[in-house]
C-alpha positions as CSV (number, residue, x, y, z in Angstrom):
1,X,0.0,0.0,0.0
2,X,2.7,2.4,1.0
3,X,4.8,1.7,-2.4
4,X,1.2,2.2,-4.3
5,X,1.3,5.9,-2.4
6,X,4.6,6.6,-3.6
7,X,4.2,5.8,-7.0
8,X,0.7,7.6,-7.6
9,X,2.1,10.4,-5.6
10,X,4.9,10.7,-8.1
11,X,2.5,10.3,-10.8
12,X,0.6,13.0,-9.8
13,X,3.8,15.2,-9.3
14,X,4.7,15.0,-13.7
15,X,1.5,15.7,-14.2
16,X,1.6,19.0,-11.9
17,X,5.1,19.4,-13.2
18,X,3.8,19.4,-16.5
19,X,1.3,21.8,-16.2
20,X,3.9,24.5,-14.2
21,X,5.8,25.4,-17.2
22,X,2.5,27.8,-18.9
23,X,2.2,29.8,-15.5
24,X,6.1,30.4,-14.9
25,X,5.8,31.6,-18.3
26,X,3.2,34.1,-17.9
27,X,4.8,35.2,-14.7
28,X,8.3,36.1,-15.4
29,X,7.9,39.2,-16.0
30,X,9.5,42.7,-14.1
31,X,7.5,44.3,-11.3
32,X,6.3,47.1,-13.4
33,X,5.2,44.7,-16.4
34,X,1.4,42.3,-17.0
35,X,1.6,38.9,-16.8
36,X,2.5,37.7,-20.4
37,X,-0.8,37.1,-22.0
38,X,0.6,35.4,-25.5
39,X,3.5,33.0,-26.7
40,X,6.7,34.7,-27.7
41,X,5.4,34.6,-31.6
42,X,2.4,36.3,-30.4
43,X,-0.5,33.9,-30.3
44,X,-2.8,34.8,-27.2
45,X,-2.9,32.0,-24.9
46,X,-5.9,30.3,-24.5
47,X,-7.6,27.5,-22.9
48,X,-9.0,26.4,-18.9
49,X,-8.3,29.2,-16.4
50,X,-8.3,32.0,-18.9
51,X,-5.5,30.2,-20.4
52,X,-3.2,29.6,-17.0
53,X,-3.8,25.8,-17.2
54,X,-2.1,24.0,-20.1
55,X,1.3,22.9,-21.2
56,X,4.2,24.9,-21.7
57,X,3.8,25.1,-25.5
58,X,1.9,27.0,-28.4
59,X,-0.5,24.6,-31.1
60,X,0.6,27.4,-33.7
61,X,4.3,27.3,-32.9
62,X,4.4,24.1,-32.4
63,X,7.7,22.4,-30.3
64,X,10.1,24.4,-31.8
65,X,11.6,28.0,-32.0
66,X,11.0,31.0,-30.2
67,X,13.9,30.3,-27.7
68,X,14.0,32.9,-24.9
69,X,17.5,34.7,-23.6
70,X,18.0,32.1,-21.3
71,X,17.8,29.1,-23.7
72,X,14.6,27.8,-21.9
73,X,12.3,25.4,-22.6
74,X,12.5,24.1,-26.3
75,X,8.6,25.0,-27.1
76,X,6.3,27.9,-28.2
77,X,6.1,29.0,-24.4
78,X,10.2,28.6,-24.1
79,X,11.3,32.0,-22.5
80,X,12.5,31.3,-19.1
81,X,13.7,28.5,-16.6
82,X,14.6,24.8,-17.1
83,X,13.3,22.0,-19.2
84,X,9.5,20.9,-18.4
85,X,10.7,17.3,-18.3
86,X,12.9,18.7,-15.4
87,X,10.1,20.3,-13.8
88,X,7.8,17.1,-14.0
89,X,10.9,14.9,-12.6
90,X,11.5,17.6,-9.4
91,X,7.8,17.3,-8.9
92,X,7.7,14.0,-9.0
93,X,10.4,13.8,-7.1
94,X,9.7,15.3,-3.9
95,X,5.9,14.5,-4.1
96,X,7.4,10.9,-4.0
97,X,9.7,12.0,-1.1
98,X,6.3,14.2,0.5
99,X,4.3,10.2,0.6
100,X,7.2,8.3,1.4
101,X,8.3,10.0,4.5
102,X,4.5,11.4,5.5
103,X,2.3,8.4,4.8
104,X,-1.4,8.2,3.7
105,X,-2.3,10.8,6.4
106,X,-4.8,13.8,5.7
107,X,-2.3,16.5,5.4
108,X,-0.1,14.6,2.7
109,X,-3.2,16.1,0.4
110,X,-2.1,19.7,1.2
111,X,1.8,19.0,1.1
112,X,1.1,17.7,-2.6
113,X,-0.9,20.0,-3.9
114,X,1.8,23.1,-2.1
115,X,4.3,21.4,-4.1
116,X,3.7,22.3,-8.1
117,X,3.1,26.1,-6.1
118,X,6.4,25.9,-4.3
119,X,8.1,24.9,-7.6
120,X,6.5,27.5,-9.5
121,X,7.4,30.3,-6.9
122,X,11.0,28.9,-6.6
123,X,11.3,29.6,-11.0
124,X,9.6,33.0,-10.7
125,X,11.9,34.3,-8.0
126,X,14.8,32.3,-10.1
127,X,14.5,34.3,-13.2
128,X,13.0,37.4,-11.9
129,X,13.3,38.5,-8.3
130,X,9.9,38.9,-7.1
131,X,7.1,36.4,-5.9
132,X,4.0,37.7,-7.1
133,X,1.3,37.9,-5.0
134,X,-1.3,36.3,-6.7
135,X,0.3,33.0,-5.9
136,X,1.7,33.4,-2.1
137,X,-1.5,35.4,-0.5
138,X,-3.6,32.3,-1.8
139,X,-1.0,29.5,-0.5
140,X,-1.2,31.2,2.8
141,X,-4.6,31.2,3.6
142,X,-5.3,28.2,1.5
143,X,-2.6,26.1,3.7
144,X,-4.4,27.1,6.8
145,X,-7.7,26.2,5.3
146,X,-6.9,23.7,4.0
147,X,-4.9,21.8,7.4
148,X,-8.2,23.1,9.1
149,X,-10.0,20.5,7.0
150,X,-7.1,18.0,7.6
151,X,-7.2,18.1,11.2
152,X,-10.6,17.5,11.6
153,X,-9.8,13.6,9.9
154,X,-8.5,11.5,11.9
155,X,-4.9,10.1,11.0
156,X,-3.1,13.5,11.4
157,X,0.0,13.9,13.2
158,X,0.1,17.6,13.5
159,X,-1.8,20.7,15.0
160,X,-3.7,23.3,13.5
161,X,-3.6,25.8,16.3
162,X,0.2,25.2,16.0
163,X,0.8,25.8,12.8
164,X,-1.6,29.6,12.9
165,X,0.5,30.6,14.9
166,X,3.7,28.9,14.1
167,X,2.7,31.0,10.5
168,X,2.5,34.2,12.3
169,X,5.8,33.5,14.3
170,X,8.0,33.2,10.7
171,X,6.0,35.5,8.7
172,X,6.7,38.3,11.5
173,X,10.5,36.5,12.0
174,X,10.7,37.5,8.4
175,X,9.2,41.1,8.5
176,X,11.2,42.2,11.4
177,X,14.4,40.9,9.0
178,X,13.0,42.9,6.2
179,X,12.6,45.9,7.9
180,X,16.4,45.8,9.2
181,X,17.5,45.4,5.8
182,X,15.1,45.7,3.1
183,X,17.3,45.4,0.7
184,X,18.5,41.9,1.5
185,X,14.7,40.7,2.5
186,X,11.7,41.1,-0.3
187,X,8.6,41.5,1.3
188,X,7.8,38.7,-0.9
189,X,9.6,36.4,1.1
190,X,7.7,37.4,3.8
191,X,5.0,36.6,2.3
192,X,6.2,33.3,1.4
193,X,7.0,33.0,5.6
194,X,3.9,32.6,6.1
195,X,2.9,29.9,4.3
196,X,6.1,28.0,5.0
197,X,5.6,29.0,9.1
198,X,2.4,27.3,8.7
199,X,3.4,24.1,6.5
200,X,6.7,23.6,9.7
201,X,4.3,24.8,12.4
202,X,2.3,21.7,12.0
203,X,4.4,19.2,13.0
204,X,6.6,20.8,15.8
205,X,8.4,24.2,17.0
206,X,11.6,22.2,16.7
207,X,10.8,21.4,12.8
208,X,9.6,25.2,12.5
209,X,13.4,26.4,13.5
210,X,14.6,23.5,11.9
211,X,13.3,24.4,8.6
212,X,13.5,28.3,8.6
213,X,17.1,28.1,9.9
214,X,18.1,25.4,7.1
215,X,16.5,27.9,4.8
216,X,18.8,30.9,5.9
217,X,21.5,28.8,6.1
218,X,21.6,28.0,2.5
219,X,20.8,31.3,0.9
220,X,23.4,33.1,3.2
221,X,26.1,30.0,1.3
222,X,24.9,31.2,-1.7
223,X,25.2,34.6,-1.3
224,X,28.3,34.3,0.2
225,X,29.7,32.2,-3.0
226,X,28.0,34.9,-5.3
227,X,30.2,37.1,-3.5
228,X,33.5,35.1,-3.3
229,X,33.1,34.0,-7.5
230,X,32.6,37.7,-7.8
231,X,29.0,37.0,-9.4
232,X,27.3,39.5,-7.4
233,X,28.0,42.6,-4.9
234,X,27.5,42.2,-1.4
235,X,24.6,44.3,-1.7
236,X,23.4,42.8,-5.0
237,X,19.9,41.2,-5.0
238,X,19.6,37.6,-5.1
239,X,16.2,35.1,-5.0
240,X,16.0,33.6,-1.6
241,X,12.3,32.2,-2.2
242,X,13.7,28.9,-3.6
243,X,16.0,28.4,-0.5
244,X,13.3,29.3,2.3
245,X,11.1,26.2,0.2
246,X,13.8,23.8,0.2
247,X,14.3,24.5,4.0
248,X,10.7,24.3,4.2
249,X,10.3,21.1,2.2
250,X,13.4,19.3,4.4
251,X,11.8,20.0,7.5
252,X,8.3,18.5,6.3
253,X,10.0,15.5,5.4
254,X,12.0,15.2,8.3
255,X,8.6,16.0,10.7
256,X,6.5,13.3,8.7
257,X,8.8,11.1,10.0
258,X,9.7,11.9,12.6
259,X,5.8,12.0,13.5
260,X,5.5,7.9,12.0
């Protein structure tokens, strides 16, 4: 049963992975710019979701062409970021990881679903700096909704009141940093706290500081080897999103089992 869980949870994660590559295009754009509403040859982009939900490519393009500055992916949509097999395979990846280590309990749902999110914040921060608030004001209060529902099943190895306020604790953790140095803090990432104080808050205080300081702790080695390669200024911006979800992500794998 448990190797069944794994396998449709990976399943599940190409499938999301697949479907990632349309929305990290449309939402790699600079602050002061709209999301991309066509293909890089100019075809609006159309279908479910006002055209959000699809794969990262264009029927009138078709696979090839219309490469972005980055290389990216080699479809109509190609402008920014990896490969979408590589997307699918990290999805499926740690949703594999997510099932293996958590188990069939409730809040596996939510940590699965958080995941093709998380992925898709991590490339938009990657290519562009910013984490757009249309996706981490929804994962926030749709995490705590959503772990509402999960606690009320029985099964779960967390608490909701825990992870409120364990939200509240990193999301003002992370304003507090961004007010001493703005510059160095987005207030997207604190954004982002939130949602990833909540996910850590469920399972324990310790997996809270575990996860948030792993998370620091790897964006301040890559800033510092930005630095030392002579990549970047020490005042240079840099994405820290994607290093606050891996911390995030370790410390939900290491609570789920801990908590089996």
């Amino acid at each position: 049963m448990h190797v069944l869980l794994i396998a449709l949870a990976a399943g599940y994660g190409v499938i999301a992975g697949l479907l990632v590559g349309r929305p990290l295009f449309r939402l790699t754009v600079q602050p002061d710019e709209p999301w991309r509403a066509a293909c890089p040859g100019g075809h609006p982009l159309t279908g479910p979701a006002a055209g959000w939900l699809g794969l990262a490519r264009c029927a009138p393009c078709g696979h090839g062409g219309h490469d972005g500055p980055s290389g990216g992916w080699r479809t109509g949509l190609g402008a920014y970021g990896p490969s979408v097999p590589l997307v699918a395979g990290v999805c499926a990846l740690v949703c594999a990881g997510l099932a293996a280590a958590v188990g069939a309990r409730p809040e596996l749902v939510v940590w699965l679903l958080l995941v093709p999110l998380c992925v898709l914040l991590a490339g938009v921060d990657l290519a562009v700096h910013r984490l757009p608030d249309v996706l981490t004001l929804p994962m926030a209060g749709g995490s705590v909704a959503l772990l509402g529902g999960a606690a009320l099943l029985p099964g779960t190895a967390g608490s909701w009141s825990r992870a409120v306020f364990g939200g509240l604790a990193l999301g003002g953790a992370y304003f507090v940093l961004f007010l001493i140095n703005p510059n160095g803090m987005g207030f997207g990432d604190v954004k982002l706290a939130l949602t990833a104080g909540v996910a850590l808050g469920w399972y324990g205080w310790d997996v809270l500081f575990l996860g948030a300081f792993t998370g620091l702790l790897l964006g301040a080695f890559y800033g510092v080897a930005l630095v030392l390669t002579r990549r970047a200024g020490r005042k240079a911006a840099m994405a820290f999103g994607p290093f606050m979800i891996i911390g995030a992500g370790a410390g939900i794998l290491l609570g789920g089992l801990a908590a089996g």
